[in-house]
C-alpha positions in Angstrom: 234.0 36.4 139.9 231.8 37.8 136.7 228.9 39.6 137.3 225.6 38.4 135.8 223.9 40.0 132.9 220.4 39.9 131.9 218.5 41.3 128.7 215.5 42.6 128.5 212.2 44.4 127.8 210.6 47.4 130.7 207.4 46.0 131.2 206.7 48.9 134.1 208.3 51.7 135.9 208.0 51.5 139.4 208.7 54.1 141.5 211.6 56.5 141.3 214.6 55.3 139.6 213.2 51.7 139.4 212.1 49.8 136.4 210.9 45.8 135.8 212.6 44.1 133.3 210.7 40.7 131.4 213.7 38.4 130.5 213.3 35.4 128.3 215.2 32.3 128.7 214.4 29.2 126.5 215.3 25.9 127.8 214.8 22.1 126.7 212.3 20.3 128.9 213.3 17.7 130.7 210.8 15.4 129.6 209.4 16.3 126.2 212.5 17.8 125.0 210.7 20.5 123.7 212.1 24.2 123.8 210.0 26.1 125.8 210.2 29.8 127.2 210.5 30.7 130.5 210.0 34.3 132.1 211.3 36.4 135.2 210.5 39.4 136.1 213.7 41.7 137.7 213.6 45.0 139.4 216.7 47.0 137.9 218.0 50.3 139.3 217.7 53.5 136.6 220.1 55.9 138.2 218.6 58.5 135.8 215.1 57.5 135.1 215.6 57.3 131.4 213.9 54.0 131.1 210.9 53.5 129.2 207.9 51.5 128.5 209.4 48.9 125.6 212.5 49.8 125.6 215.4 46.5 125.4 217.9 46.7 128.3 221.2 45.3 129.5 221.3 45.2 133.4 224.4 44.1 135.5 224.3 42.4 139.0 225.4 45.0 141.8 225.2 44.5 146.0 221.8 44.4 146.8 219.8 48.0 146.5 217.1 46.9 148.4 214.8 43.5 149.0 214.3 43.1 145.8 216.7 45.0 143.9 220.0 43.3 142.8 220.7 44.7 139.2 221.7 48.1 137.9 221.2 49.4 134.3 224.3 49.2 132.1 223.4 49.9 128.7 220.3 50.9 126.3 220.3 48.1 123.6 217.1 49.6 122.0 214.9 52.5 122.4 210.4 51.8 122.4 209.5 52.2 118.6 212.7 51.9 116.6 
């Protein structure tokens, strides 16, 4: 089975080795068929607390961390102001 990957942007860091990701996902409504954008938030795991503020992540599914922690940082797409 694949594990799930999400992109991106830190929108906070909570706590240590935790940051919340805001991922994007545009979809066709059912009714209007109009595409609209639609938002999560996600609580990702930062081993090594080098997220920050604005930077653009990929994050992979893992076993549950905690209640609300099911993804673990995999890569750095983009740093905050480049």
């Amino acid at each position: 089975m694949a594990k799930k990957t999400i992109q991106g942007k830190v929108v906070a860091k909570s706590g240590d080795k935790t940051a919340r990701i805001l991922v994007e996902r545009r979809v066709v409504h059912p009714k209007y068929r109009k595409i609209v954008k639609k938002f999560k938030n996600y609580l990702i795991h930062d081993e090594n607390n080098q997220l920050n503020i604005g930077d653009f992540v990929l994050a992979e599914e893992c076993r549950p961390l905690s209640k609300r922690k099911t993804f673990e940082l995999k890569s750095v797409i983009s740093k905050a102001g480049e």
